[in-house]
C-alpha positions as CSV (number, residue, x, y, z in Angstrom):
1,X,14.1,14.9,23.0
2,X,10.8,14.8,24.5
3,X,10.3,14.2,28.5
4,X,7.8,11.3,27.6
5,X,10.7,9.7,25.5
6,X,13.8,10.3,28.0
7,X,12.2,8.1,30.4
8,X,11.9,5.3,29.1
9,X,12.7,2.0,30.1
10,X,16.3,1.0,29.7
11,X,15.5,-1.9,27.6
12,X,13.6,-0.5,25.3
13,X,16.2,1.5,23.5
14,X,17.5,-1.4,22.1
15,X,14.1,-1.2,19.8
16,X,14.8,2.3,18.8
17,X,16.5,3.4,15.9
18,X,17.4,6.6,13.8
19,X,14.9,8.0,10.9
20,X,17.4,8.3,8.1
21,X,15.6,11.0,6.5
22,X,17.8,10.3,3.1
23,X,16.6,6.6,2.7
24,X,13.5,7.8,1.2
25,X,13.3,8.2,-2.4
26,X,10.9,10.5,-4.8
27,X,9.0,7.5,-5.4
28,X,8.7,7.0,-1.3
29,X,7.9,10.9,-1.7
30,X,4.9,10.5,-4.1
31,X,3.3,7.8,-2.1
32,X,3.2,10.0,0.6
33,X,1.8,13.0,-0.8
34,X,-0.8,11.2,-2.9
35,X,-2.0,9.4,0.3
36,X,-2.5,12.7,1.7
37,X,-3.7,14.1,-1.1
38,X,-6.8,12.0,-1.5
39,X,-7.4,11.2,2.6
40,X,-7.4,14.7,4.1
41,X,-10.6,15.7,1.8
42,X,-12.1,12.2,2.8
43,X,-11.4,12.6,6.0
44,X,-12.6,16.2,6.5
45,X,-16.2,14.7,6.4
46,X,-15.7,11.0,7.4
47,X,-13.3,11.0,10.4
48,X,-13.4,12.2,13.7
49,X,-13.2,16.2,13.9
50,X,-9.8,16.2,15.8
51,X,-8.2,14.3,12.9
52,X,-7.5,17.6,11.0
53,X,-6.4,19.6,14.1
54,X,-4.3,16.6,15.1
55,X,-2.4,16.9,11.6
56,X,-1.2,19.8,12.4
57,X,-0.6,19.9,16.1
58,X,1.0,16.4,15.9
59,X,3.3,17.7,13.3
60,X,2.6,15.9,10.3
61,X,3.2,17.3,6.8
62,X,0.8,16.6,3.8
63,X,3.5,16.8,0.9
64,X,6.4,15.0,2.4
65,X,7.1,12.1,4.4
66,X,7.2,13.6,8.8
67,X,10.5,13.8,10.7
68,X,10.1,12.1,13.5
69,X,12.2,14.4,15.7
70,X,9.6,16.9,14.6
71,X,6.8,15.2,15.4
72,X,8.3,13.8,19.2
73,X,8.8,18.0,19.6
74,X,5.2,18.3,18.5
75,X,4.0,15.9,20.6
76,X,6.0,16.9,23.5
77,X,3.1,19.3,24.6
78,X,0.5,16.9,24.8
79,X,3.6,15.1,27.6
80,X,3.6,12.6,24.5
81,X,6.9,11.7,22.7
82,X,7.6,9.7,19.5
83,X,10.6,7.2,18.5
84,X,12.1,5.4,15.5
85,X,11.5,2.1,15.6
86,X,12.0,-1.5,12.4
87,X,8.4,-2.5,12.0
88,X,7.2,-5.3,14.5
89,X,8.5,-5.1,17.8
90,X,7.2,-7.3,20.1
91,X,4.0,-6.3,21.9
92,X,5.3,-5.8,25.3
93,X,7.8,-3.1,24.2
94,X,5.1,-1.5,22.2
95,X,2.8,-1.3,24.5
96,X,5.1,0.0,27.5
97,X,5.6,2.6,25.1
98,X,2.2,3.4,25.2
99,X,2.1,3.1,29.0
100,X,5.1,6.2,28.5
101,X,3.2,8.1,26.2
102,X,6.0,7.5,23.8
103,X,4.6,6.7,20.0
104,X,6.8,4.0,18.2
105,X,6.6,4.9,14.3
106,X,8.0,2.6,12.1
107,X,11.0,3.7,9.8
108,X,9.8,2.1,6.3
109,X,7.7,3.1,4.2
110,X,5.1,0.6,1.5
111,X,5.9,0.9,-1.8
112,X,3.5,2.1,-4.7
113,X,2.9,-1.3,-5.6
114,X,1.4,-1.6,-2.1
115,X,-0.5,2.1,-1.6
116,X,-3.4,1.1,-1.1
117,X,-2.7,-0.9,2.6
118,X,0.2,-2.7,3.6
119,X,0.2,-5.2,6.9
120,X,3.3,-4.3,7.7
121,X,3.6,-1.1,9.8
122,X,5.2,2.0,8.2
123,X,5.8,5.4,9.0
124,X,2.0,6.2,7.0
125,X,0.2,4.2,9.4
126,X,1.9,5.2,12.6
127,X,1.7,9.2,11.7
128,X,-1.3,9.5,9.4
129,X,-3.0,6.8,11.6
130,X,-2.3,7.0,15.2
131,X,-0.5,10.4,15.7
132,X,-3.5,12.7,15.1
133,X,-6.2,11.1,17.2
134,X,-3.6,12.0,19.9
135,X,-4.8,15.5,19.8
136,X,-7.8,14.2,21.9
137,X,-7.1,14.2,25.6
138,X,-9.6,11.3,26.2
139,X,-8.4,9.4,23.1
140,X,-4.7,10.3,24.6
141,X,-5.6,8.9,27.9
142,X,-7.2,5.7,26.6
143,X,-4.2,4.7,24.9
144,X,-2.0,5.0,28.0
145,X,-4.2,3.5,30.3
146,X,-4.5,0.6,27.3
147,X,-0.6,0.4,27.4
148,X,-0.6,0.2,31.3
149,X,-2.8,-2.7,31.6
150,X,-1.7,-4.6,28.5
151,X,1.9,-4.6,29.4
152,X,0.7,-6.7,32.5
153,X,-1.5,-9.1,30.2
154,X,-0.6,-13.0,30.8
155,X,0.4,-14.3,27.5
156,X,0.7,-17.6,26.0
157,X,2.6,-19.7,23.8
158,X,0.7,-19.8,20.6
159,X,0.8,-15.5,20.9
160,X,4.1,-15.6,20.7
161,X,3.7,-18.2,17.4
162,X,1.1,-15.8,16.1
163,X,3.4,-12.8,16.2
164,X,6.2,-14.1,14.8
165,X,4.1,-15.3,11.7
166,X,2.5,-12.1,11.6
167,X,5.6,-10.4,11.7
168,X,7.1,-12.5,8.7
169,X,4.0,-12.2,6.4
170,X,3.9,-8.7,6.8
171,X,7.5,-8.3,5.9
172,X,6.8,-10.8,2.9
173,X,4.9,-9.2,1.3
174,X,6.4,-5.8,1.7
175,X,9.3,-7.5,0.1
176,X,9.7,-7.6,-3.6
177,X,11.6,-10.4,-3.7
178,X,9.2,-12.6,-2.2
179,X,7.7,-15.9,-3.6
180,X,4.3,-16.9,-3.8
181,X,5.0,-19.7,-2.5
182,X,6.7,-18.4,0.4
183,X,3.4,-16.1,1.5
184,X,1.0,-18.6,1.4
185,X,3.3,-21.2,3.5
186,X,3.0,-18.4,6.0
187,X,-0.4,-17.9,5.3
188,X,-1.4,-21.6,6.0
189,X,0.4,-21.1,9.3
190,X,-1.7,-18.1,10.4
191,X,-4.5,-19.7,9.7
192,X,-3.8,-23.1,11.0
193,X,-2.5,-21.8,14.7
194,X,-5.5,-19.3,14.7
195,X,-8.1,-22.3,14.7
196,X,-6.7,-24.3,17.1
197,X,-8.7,-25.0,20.0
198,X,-7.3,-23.0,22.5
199,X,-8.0,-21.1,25.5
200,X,-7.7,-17.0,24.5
201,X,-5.1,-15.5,26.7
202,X,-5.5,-12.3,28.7
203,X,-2.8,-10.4,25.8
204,X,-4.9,-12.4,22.8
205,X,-8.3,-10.5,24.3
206,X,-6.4,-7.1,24.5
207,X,-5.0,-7.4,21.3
208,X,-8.6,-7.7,19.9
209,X,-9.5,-4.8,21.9
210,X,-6.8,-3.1,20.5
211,X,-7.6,-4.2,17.0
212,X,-11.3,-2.8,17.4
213,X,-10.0,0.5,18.6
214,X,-7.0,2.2,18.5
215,X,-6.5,0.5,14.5
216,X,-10.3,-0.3,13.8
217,X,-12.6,1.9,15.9
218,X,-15.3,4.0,14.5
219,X,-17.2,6.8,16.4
220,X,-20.5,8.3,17.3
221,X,-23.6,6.7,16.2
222,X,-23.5,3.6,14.6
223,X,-26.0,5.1,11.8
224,X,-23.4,8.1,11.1
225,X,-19.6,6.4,12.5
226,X,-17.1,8.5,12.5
227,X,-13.5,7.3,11.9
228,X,-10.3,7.3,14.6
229,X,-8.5,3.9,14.1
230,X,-5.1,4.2,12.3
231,X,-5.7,1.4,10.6
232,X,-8.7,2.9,8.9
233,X,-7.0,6.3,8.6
234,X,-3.7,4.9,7.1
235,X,-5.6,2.1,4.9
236,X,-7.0,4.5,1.8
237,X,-9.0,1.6,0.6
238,X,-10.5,0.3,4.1
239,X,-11.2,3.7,5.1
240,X,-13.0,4.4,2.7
241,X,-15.2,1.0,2.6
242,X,-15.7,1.2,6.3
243,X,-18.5,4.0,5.4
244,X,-20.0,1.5,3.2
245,X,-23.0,0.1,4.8
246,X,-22.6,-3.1,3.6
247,X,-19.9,-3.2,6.7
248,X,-21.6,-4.2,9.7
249,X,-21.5,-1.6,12.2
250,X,-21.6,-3.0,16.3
251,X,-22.0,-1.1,19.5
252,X,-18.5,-1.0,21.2
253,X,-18.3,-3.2,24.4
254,X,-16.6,-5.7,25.6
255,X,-18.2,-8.0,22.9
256,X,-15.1,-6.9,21.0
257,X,-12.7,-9.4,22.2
258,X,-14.9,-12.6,21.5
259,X,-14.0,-11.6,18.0
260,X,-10.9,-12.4,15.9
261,X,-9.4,-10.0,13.3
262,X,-6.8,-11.2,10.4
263,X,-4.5,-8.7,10.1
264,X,-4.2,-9.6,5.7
265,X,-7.4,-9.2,5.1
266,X,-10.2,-6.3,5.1
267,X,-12.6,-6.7,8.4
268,X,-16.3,-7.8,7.9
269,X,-17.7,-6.0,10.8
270,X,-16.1,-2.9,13.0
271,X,-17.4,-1.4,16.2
272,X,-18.4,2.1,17.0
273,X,-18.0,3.5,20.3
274,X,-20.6,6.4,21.6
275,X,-17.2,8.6,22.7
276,X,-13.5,8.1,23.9
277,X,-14.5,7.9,27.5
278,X,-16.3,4.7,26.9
279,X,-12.9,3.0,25.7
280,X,-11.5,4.0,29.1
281,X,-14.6,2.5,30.9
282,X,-14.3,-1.0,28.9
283,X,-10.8,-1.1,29.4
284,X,-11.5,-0.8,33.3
285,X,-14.3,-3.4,32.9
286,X,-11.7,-6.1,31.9
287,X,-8.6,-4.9,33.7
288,X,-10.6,-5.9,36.9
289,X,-11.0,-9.1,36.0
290,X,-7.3,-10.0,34.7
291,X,-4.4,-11.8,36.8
292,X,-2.8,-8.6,37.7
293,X,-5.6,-7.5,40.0
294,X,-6.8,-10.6,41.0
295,X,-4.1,-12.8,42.0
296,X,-4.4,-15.9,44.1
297,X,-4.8,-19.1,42.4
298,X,-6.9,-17.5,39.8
299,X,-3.8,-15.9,38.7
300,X,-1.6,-18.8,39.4
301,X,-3.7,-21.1,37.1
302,X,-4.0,-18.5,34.0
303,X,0.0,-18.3,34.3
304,X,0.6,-22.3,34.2
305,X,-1.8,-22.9,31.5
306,X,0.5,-19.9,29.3
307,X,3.6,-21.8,29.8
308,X,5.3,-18.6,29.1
309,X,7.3,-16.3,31.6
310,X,5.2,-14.8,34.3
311,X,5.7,-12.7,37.4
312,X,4.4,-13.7,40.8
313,X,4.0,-11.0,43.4
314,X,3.6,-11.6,47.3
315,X,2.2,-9.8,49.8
316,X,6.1,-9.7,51.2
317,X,6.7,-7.2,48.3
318,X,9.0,-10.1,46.7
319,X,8.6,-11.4,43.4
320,X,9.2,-14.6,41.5
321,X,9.5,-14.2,37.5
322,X,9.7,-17.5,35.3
323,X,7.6,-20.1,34.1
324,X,5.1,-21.5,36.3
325,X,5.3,-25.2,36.3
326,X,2.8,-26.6,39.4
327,X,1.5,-24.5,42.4
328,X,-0.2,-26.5,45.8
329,X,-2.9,-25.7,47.5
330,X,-4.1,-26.3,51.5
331,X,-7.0,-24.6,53.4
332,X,-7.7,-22.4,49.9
333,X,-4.5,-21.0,50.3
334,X,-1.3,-20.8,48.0
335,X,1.2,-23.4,50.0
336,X,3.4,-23.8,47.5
337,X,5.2,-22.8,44.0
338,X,7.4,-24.6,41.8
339,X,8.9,-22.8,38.2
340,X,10.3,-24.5,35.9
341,X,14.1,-23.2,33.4
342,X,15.6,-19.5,34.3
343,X,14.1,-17.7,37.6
344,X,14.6,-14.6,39.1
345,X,13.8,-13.2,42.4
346,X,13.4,-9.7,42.6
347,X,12.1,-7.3,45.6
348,X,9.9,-4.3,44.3
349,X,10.7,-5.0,40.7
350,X,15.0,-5.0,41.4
351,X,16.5,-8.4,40.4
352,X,17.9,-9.4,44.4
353,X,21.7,-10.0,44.3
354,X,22.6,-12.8,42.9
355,X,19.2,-14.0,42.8
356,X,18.8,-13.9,38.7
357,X,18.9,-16.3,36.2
358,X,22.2,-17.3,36.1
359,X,21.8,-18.4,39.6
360,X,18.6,-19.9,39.4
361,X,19.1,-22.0,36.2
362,X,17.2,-25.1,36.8
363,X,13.6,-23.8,38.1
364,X,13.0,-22.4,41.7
365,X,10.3,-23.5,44.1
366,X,9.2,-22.0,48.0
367,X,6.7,-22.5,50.3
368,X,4.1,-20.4,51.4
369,X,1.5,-19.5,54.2
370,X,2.2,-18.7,57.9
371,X,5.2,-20.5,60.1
372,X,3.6,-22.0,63.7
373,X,3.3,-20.9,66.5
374,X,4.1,-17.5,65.6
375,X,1.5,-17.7,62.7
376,X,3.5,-15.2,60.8
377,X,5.4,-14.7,57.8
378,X,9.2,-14.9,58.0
379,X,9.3,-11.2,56.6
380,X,6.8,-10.1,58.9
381,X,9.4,-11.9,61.9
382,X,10.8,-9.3,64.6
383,X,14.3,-10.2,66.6
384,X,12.0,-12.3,68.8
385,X,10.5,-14.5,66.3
386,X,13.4,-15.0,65.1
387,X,15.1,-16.8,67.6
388,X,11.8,-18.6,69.0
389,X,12.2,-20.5,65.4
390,X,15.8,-20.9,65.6
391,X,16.6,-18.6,62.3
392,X,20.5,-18.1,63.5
393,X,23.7,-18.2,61.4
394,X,24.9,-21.8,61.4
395,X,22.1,-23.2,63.1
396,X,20.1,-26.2,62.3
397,X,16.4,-25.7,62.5
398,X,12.9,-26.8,61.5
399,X,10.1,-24.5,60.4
400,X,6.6,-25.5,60.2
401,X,4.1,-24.1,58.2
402,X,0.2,-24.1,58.8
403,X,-0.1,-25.7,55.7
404,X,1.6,-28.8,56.8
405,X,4.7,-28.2,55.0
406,X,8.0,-28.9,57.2
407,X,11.7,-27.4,55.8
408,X,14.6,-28.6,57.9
409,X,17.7,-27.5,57.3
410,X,21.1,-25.6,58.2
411,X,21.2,-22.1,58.0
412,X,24.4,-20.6,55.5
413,X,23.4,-16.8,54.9
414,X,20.7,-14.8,55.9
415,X,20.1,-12.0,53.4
416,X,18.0,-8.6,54.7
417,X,16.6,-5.5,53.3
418,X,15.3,-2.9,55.7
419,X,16.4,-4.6,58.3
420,X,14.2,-7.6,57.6
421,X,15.3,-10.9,56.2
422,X,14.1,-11.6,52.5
423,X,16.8,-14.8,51.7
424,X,17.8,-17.2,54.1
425,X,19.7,-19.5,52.3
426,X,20.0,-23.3,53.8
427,X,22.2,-26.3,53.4
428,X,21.4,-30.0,53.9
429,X,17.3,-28.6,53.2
430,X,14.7,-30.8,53.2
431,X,11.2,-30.0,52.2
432,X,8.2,-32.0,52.6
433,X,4.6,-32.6,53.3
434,X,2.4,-35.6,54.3
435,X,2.1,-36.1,50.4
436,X,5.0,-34.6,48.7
437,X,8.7,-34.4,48.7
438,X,9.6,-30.6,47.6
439,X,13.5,-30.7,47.9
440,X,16.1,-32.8,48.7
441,X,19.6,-32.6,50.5
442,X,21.4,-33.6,47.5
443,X,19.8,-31.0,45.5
444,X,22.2,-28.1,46.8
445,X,21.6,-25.2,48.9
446,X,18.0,-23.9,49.3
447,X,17.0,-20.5,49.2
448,X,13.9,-19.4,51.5
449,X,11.8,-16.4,50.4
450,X,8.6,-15.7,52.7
451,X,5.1,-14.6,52.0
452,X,1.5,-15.8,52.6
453,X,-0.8,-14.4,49.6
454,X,0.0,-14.5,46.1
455,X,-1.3,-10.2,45.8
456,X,-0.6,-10.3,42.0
457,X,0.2,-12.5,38.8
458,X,1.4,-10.7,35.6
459,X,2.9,-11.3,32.1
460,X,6.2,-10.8,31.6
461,X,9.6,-10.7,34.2
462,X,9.7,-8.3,37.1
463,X,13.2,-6.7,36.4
464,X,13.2,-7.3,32.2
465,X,16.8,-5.9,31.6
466,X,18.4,-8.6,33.9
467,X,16.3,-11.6,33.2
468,X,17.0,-11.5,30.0
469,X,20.9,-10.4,30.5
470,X,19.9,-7.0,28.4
471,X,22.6,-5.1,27.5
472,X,20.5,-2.3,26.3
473,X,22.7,-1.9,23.1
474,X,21.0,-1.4,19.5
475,X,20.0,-3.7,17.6
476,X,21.7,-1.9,15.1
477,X,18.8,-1.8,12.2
478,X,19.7,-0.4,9.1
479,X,17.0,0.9,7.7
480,X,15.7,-0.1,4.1
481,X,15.3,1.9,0.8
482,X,12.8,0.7,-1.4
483,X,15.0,1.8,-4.7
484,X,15.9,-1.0,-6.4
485,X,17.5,-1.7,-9.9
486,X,14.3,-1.9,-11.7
487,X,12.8,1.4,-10.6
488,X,15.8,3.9,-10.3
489,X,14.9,4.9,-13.8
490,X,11.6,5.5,-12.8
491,X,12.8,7.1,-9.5
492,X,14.5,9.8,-11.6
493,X,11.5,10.3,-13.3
494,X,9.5,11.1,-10.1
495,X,12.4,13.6,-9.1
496,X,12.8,15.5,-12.1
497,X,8.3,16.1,-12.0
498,X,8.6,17.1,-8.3
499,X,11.1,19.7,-9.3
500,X,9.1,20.7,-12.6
501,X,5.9,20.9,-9.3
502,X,8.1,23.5,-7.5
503,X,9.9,25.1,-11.1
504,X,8.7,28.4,-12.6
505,X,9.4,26.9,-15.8
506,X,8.1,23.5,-17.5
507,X,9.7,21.5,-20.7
508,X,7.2,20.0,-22.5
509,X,9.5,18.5,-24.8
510,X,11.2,16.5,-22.2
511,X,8.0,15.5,-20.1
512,X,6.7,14.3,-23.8
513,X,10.1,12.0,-23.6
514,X,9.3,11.1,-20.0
515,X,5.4,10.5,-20.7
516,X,6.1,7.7,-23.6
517,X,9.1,6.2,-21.7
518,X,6.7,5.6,-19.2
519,X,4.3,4.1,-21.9
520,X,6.1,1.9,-23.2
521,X,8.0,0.4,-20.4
522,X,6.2,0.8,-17.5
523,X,2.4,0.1,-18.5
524,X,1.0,0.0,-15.0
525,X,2.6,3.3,-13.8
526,X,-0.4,5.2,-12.5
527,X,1.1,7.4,-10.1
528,X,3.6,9.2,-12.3
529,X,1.1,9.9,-15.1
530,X,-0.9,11.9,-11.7
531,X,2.2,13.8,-10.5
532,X,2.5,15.2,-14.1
533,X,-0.9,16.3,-14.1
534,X,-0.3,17.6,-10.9
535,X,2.5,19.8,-12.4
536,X,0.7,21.1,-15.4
537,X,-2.3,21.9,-13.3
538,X,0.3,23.7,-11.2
539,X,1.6,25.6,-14.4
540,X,-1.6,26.2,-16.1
541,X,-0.3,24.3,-19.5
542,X,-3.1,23.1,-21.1
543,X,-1.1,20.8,-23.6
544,X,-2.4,18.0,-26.0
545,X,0.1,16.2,-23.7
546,X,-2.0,16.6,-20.3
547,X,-5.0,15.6,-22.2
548,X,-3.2,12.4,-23.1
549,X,-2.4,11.9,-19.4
550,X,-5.5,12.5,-18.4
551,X,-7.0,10.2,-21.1
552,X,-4.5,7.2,-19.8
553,X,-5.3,7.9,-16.4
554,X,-9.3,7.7,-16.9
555,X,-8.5,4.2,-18.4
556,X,-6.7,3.3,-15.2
557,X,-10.3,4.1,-13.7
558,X,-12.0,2.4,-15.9
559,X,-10.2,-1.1,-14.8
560,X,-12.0,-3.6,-12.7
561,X,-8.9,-3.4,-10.7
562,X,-8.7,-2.4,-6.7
563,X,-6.3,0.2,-7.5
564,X,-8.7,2.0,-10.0
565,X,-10.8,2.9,-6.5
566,X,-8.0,5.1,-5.6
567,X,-6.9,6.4,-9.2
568,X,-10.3,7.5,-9.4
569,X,-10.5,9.4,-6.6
570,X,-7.6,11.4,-7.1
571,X,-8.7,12.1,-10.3
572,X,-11.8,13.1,-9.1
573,X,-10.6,15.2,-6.5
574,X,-8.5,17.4,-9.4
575,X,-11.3,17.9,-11.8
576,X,-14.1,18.6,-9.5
577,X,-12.4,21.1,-8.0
């Protein structure tokens, strides 16, 4: 196991499964080599230079599916690491995988009926795709830093929508057993929550920078691009129309994120960066704008217009994780915040005792600012200050804040860390201002947390395993074989070929069998008829039998079809050379 990979996050291993190696079929097998068979030649001229290299340092096979134990021992000595993981996993685990230099490759693999580009992520996009561009230490560095600050991004309610729908299309129609019906119900959704007036999100804009990137991104000039994005690399029919002209081709800047990308359909435009240190540049450019750096009410507002869960950071090093529901204001200054459902308190990103959600069921809410006279903090209190404003066990005492704010109220339990007090907890509390009523007596104990400045608002809880009561236990995925009744026969028929590939001796009589089996009950079976060839081409036979292959497979060219793109050029690609 890879350093990068052993220290992870707790909670992400719950995301992380095993590669079972014997779920892939000879079918799975073919899609895979023929992939590679008709990209590496492509990509020798169209794709950045490191992309060969990266193959092979990143340890990725062209005629079988990788290992991905291989490839995180590969990767190891870039101080990158790769993991098993089911297809979609939500954006925050992916990308603090990234911020880990750990690589999550997706178990599946499309099926032949879907070679040409599937929206779903598979173990073809994740290693053909991302894996080699890795190679690059610019590239490598981008991709962390990208993982860094997206992990931080403020989300909103309608990304959440967006990637569950995407999540369920994607697996639609990977699935066999899917209706029509079914995709374009989910289809109408996409397209109806991704014209809604809304305000983009600090995650939606990343995401688009993503999209134009690290899965889009050309390089270079924009009269001679170059390719590096996975999706590109992985996609055999995008990658090769994204050299079409007839693609617009845009400068790479921060332009990118003012446009939208569907994920099920090919891209009119994509964006060419000049190198891999301008990612890294335009990444900076936005970071220093978002919540995370920023915080104050700038911060505050982005977080209570997501409606999702947040982190709120104070200069007191204590943090606040939930959903923002109102903050107040006095003097330009933060004087105080209310959340709303679950909260947790946490100092330096650990959950406080008995501070966490359970606790804190109903929303949580503090004041803010400086306590007069003393014009400080309560963190920032020595001994002294302490007993000028009465903060002893038992006693009753009123604190006044510059903001106006007054909190009266008996004193239960005074909780400290480094010797300073970070929780005092009060009974019969009453909070108010000239205006407002805050809390009530009747409303339970109160707990006091201190702070003036709001340093830092980000996405996402400050101590994730305990807000959300992780156990840190698998999810238990078991992963999916695309064999089914209706192509096992087939699947035989794609074993017994690779085997003639890597045999001394060929039987024409029984390939003859297997050639009009294949004729007559599987009409559209393309792929087959091109391992065959491969395998006389392999043995040198030149048979009546390969001519007829060859004759059915230059009809599958001759189709108006998508698919005949791709037929063609692995034909090509045998007879040219």
């Amino acid at each position: 196991m890879s350093k990068a990979r052993n220290n992870l996050p707790k909670y992400l291993n719950k995301y992380i499964t095993t590669q079972d190696y014997s779920k892939y079929n000879a079918i799975d097998q073919a899609v895979w080599r023929y992939i590679m068979f008709i990209s590496v030649p492509f990509y020798e001229k169209y794709a950045h230079s490191v992309y060969l290299e990266g193959l092979e340092k990143t340890g990725i096979p062209l005629n079988h599916i990788p290992k991905i134990d291989e490839m995180d021992e590969k990767l190891d000595q870039f101080g990158w690491g790769a993991v098993a993981v089911k297809g979609f996993i939500p954006p925050t685990a992916f990308m603090d995988m990234l911020a880990n230099k750990v690589l999550a490759i997706g178990v599946d693999i499309r099926t032949a009926e879907h070679l040409m580009y599937t929206p779903a992520p598979d173990i073809i996009h994740e290693t053909a795709g991302h894996a080699p561009i890795i190679a690059d230490k610019d590239y490598a560095n981008y991709l962390c830093s990208y993982g860094e600050v997206s992990k931080m991004a403020i989300s909103s309610e309608e990304d959440n929508e967006v990637y569950e729908i995407i999540r369920k299309l994607s697996d639609l129609k990977e699935d066999p057993n899917a209706s029509r019906e079914e995709i374009e119900q989910y289809e109408k959704s996409l397209i109806d929550i991704s014209t809604k007036d809304t305000i983009v999100s600090e995650a939606a804009e990343l995401a688009r920078m993503n999209w134009w990137t690290a899965e889009y991104g050309m390089i270079g000039s924009i009269d001679n691009p170059k390719i590096y994005g996975a999706g590109l690399l992985s996609s055999v029919i995008e990658g090769f129309e994204s050299i079409n002209p007839k693609v617009k081709k845009i400068k790479y800047d921060l332009n990118c994120i003012n446009y939208n990308y569907d994920i099920t359909e090919p891209q009119p435009q994509l964006f060419v960066t000049e190198d891999f240190k301008n990612l890294k540049i335009q990444l900076e450019k936005y970071s220093s704008k978002m919540a995370y750096l920023n915080g104050g009410s700038y911060g505050l507002e982005k977080a209570l217009i997501s409606k999702t869960v947040n982190t709120v950071v104070l200069d007191s090093k204590i943090s606040i994780s939930g959903i923002l529901k109102e903050f107040y204001t006095k003097n330009k200054g933060i004087s105080y915040l209310q959340f709303k459902g679950p909260t947790q308190l946490c100092f330096e990103k650990d959950e406080i005792k008995n501070q966490g959600t359970e606790f804190h069921k109903e929303g949580f809410g503090c004041p803010l600012g400086r306590i007069v006279p003393i014009n400080k903090s309560i963190f920032q209190c020595d001994t002294n200050d302490l007993l000028k404003l009465g903060i002893v066990l038992g006693n009753t005492t009123t604190l006044k804040y510059a903001s106006g704010i007054t909190l009266t109220g008996q004193i239960k339990n005074i909780q400290s860390i480094n010797k300073k007090p970070i929780i005092i907890t009060f009974s019969q509390c009453t909070i108010k201002d000239e205006k407002n009523i805050f809390f009530e007596p009747e409303w339970g104990n109160f707990d006091l947390i201190s702070g003036i400045e709001v340093i830092s608002v980000h996405g996402g809880a400050a101590d994730y395993d305990k807000f959300y009561n992780n156990n840190n236990q698998s999810l238990n995925y078991v992963q999916s074989s695309t064999l089914t009744d209706d192509n096992k026969e087939l699947n035989e028929y794609y074993d017994y070929i690779q085997k003639v590939r890597l045999s001394e001796k060929i039987n024409l009589d029984k390939l003859d069998q297997i050639y009009k089996n294949i004729i007559s009950n599987y009409p559209k079976e393309w792929l087959l008829l091109f391992e065959m060839l491969l395998a006389f081409e392999k043995h040198k036979n030149f048979s009546k039998l390969k001519n007829k292959i060859k004759n059915k497979l230059i009809s599958f060219c001759n189709e108006k079809e998508n698919q005949s793109i791709i037929i063609k050029r692995g034909f090509n690609l045998i007879f040219e050379s």
